[in-house]
N, C-alpha and C positions, 0 to 999 in steps of 0.2 A: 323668607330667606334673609333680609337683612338684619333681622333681629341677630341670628346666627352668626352675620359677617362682623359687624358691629360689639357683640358681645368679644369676640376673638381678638379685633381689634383692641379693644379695650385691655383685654388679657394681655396680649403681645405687647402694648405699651409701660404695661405694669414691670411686667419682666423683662423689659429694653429698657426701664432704669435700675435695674439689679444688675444684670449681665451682658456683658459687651459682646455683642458688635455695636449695639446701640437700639434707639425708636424705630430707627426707619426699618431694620430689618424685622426685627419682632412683630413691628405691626405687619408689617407685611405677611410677616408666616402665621400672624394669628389670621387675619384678616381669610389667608388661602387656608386655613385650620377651622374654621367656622361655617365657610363655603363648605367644605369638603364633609364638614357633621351634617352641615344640613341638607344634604344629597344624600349620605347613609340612611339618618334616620326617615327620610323625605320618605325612602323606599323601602325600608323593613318596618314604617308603621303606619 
């Protein structure tokens, strides 16, 4: 699961210095974006 969280974070960081709102919130919806992959595929494989 954290690899999932982690990756998303990273994501969300990347795109919260392109597009505002900013870091904090990008991470955050990567971070809940990464969680929420690795719950899908956690259960369809």
């Amino acid at each position: 699961m954290v690899p999932y969280i982690l990756a998303g974070a990273v994501i969300g960081s990347i795109v919260g210095h392109l597009i505002p709102p900013g870091y904090l919130f990008w991470f955050v919806v990567g971070s809940v974006s990464g969680y929420l992959a690795q719950r899908y595929f956690g259960t369809r494989f």
